[in-house]
N, C-alpha and C positions, 0 to 999 in steps of 0.2 A: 154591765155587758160582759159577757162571758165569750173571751174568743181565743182556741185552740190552733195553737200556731205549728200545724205538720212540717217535718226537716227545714225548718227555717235557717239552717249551716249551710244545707245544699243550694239553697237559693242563690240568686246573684244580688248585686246591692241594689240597682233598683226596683228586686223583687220584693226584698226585705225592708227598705222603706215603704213601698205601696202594705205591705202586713203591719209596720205599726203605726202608719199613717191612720189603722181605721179604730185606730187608738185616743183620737185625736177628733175634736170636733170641725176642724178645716181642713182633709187631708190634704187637698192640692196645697193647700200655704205650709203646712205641716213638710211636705217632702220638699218645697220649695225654700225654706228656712232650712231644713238638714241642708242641703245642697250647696246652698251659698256660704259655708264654713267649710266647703270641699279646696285644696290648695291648686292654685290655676294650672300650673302647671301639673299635667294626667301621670308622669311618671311617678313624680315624687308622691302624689298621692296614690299612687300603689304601692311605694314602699309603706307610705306609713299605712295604710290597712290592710299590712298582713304586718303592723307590729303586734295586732290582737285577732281577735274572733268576733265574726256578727259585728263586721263592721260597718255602720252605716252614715259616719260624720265623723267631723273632728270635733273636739270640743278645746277650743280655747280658753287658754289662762294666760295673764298679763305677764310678759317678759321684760323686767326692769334690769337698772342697775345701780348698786351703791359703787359710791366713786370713792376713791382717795383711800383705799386700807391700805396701811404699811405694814404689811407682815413681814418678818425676821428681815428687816432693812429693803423688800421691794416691795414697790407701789402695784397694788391691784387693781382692776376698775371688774365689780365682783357680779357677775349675772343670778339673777334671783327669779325665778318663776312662784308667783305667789299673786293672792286675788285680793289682800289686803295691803290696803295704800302705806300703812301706818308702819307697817313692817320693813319696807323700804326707808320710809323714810327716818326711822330709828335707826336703821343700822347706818347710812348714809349719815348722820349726827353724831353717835358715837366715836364712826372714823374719821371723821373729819376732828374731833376735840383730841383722837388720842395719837393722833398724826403728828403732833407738835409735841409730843410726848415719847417717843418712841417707837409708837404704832405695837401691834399686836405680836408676842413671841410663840411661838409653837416649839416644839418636841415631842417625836413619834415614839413613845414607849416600847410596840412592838407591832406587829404585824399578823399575829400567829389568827391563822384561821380555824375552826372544829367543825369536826363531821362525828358522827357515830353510828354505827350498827347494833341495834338493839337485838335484841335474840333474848330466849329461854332455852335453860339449861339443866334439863331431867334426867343430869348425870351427878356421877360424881364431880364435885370441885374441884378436888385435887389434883385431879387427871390432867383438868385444863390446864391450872395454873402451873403445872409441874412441863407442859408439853410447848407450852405459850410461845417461848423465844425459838422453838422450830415453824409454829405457823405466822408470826410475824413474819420471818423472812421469807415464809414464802408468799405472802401476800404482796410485800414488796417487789419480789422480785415477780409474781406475777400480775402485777400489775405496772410495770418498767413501758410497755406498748406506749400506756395513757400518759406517764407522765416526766416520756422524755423532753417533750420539749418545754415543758416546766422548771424541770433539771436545767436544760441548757441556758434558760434565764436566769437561774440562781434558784429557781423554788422548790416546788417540791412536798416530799411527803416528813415532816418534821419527825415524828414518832406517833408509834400506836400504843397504849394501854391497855391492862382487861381491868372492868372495873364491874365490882360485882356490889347490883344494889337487891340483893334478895332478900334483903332485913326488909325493906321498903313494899316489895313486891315478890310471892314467890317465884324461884328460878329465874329473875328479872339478872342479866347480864348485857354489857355494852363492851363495842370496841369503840374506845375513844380513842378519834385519832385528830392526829393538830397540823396544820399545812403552812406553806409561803406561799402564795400566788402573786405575789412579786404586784405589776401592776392593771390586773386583774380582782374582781371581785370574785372569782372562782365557787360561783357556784354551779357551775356545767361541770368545772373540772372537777370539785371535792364530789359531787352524787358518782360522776364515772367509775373514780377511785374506789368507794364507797359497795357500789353496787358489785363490782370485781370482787371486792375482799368476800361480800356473800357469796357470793359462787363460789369463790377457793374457797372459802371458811366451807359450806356443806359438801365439797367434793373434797375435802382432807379429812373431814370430818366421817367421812365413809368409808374412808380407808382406813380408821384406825380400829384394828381388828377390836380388842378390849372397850371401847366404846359401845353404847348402847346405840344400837339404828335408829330410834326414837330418840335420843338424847339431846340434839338440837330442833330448835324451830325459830330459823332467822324471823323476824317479824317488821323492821323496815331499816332501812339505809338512806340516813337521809343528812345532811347538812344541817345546824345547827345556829341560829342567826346570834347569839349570846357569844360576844368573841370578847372575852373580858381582857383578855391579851393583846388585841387588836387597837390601843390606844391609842388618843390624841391626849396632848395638854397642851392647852393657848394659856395666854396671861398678859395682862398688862399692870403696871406699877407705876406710881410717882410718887414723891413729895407731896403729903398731905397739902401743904399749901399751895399746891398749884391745882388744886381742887376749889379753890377761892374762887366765888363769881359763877362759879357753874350753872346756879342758881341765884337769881339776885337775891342779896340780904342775908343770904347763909355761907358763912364761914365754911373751909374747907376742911377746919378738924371736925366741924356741927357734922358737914352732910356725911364724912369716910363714918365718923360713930351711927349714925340712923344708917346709912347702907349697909355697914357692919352687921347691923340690929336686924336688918328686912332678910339679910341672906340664910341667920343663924335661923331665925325663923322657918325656912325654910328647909335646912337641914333638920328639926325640929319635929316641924308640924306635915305630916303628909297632903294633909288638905291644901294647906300654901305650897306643897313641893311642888303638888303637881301643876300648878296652874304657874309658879315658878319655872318647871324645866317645859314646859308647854311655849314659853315664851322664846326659849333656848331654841325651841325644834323649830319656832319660826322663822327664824335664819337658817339653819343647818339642812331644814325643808327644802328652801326655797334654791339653796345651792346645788342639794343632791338633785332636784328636778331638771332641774338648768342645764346639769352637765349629765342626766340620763341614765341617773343612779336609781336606787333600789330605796323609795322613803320609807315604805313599810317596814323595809328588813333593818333598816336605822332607829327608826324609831322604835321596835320592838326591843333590839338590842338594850337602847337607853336605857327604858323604863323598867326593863329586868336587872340591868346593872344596877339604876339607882336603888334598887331595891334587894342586892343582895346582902345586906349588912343585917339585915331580918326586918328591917322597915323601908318605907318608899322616902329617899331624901334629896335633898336637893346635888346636881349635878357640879354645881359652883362654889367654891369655896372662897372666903376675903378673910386678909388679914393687916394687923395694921399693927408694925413692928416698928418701934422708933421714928415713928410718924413718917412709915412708909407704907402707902395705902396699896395693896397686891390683892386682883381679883383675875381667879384661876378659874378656868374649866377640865374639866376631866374627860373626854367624851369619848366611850367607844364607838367605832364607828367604823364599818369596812364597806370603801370605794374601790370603785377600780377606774381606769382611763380608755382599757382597750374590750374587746369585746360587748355584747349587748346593744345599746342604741348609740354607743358611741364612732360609730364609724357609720351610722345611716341614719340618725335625726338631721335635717340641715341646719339647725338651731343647736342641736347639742354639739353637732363640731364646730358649730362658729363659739361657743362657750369654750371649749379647751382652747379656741386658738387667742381668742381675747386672754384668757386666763395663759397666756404663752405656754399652752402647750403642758400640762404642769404632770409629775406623775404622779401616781397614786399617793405615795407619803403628802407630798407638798398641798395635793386637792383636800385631803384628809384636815392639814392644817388651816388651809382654806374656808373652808364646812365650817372651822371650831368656831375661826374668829368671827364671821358671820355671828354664831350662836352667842356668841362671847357678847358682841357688838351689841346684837336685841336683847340680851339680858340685862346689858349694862343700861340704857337709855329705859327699858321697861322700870326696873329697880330704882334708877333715879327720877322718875316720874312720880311713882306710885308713894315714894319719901320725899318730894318736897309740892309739886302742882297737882299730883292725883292724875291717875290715866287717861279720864274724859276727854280732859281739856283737848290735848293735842289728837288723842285718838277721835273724838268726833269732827275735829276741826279736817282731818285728813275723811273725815265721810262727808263732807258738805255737799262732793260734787254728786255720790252715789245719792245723796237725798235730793239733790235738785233732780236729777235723773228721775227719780222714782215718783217725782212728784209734778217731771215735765215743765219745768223752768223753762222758759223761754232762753236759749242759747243768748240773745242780745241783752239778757238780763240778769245774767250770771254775774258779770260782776259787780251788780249794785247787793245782789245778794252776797257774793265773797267778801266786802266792803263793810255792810252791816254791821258781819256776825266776825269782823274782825278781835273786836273785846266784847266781845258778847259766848253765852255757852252756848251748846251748838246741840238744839235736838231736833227728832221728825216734829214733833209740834210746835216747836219754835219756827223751824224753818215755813210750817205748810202757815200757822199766822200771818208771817210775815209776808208771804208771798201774795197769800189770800187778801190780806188789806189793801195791798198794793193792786192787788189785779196784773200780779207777774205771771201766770198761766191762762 
């Protein structure tokens, strides 16, 4: 069925569910199911449907919390928005084992944010490169409107570049330019900046009488989500021996060598990387959602970072020096605390306030250990029980669900498959012989 949806923008919302309701083989249940994920309260659900476009429902995702992280000596209790059980309950196991250990250390390497203006340059080079340090200043200086009140927090416009890739691309030229936005994720504020300097770049650009009129052609202005400057590094360390027991029956210098062995692989083999840092971003995900950050523009950054060395490698590094077992993350990553859905999610501000309020740097270090957290409890599964075990025993309830368990019956079925492994055909036998549905 072929159905052509005329200005479906201008419609209202119960215009635009009756349109894709006929989408749908029950429409009346169809707009009657969007509807009941609508939030009771009418205000707040106008805020959030104009946080998008063609709004017509909310769509829920489970809001947990791993308790007990000791990051740089204070205790967290860490909000995670994510649909997998398993991931919660990894990182809630790791903090809790390395709470008695230290708990998690962070350090902000840097903050620097990038933007650039791309353009072509069907001039002479020299010209520019010779003239440069006069249109820098005036870029800055006209662009002072947009980012005084940057300035007045500390931020600001770091420095501009010209950097010329026309070996790459002919007459391909950029202004690279590098920012603070303090505790902002500053991408309203880097495009403003950005988009300013094209306008002063072609209107200086016309004034310079020796110049060709034709010699520029701005082509876009735009932010840059790759902020290799913009770091976190978390870490945890012990005594090889107090790694003992982690595992029953494996020794604590056995499991640091096979963890050792899973990470180097990782670094290594791209195929392990990625399913390696994939495990990373299940924590780091689940924090940036929580607190109303940008996962996309994180996770891009990652997986370009891991990969600037000329191969895709692992994010985590472990080492084990005089039988001191050290497993580090590296992660770029730029959050912010103000701006965006942080001042109108009612769930992303109750996340900054649980997380007391934290600013940009400390959320950053926040994000890492999370990520740190599920890599750690991932890596230690997959080298001594194998990931099943616990990852399907954490889908038991999504398979009774799926398979309509009788509620009063749940726990002869959680009971079961307590030493037993845990699959959809395991469970629907089990249920089946019994006559639990």
């Amino acid at each position: 069925m072929e159905i052509l949806i005329e200005g479906f923008s201008k419609k209202n919302k119960q215009e635009k569910l009756e349109a894709i309701a006929k989408f749908c083989k029950s429409p009346n249940k169809t707009i009657e199911t969007f509807k009941s994920f609508d939030h009771p309260d009418a205000s707040v659900q106008e805020v959030i449907d104009e946080f998008s476009e063609n709004t017509i429902s909310n769509f829920h995702l489970p809001y947990s919390i791993a308790p007990n992280f000791l990051i740089n000596g204070k205790t967290f209790a860490v909000p995670m928005v994510i649909e997998e059980s398993s991931v919660v309950a990894a990182a809630s196991k790791s903090a809790k084992f390395w709470y008695a250990l230290g708990g998690f250390h962070t350090e902000i390497v840097d903050t620097e944010k990038v933007g650039q203006v791309h353009f072509l340059w069907h001039d002479d080079i020299e010209k520019l490169i010779n003239r440069f340090d006069e249109l820098k200043q005036l870029l800055l200086k006209g662009s002072e409107d947009i980012t005084v009140n940057m300035r007045n927090r500390g931020g600001g416009i770091k420095d501009i570049i010209l950097k010329d890739l026309s070996d790459k691309e002919p007459g391909l030229m950029q202004l690279f330019v590098t920012f603070e936005t303090i505790d902002s994720m500053g991408a309203n504020f880097v495009n403003s900046c950005l988009e300013r300097f094209a306008e002063l770049f072609r209107n200086w650009h016309q004034n310079q009488p020796d110049f060709k009129k034709d010699g520029l052609e701005i082509i876009m202005s735009i932010l840059s989500n790759l902020t290799p400057n913009c770091v976190v590094k978390c870490w945890v360390e012990t005594d090889v021996k107090n790694l003992d027991g982690i595992v029953p029956g494996i020794s604590g210098k056995e499991f640091a060598k096979k963890f050792h062995t899973a990470v180097r692989i990782a670094q290594v083999d791209p195929y392990r990387a990625t399913t390696h840092n994939k495990g990373i971003y299940n924590g780091v995900d689940a924090v940036v959602l929580a607190t109303g950050n940008d996962f996309r523009a994180v996770e891009a950054c990652g997986h370009a970072y891991a990969s600037m060395n000329g191969s895709y490698s692992s994010l985590t590094n472990c080492t084990i020096v005089n039988d001191i077992f050290r497993f580090e993350l590296t992660l770029p990553i730029a959050m912010g605390v103000v701006g965006g859905l942080t001042n109108l999610h009612p769930l992303v501000k109750l996340s900054h306030e649980i997380l007391d309020f934290p600013n940009a740097r400390e959320l950053m270090g926040i994000a890492a250990a999370a990520g740190l957290a599920n890599n750690f409890g991932a890596v230690k599964s997959l080298t001594t029980t194998g990931i099943q075990q616990g990852h399907m025993k954490m889908h038991l309830f999504n398979i009774m669900n799926q398979l309509e368990v009788k509620k009063e019956d749940r726990d002869k079925v959680v009971a079961y498959f307590k030493d037993k492994n845990v699959s959809v055909s395991a469970v629907r036998t089990y249920v089946e012989s019994f006559q639990l549905v």
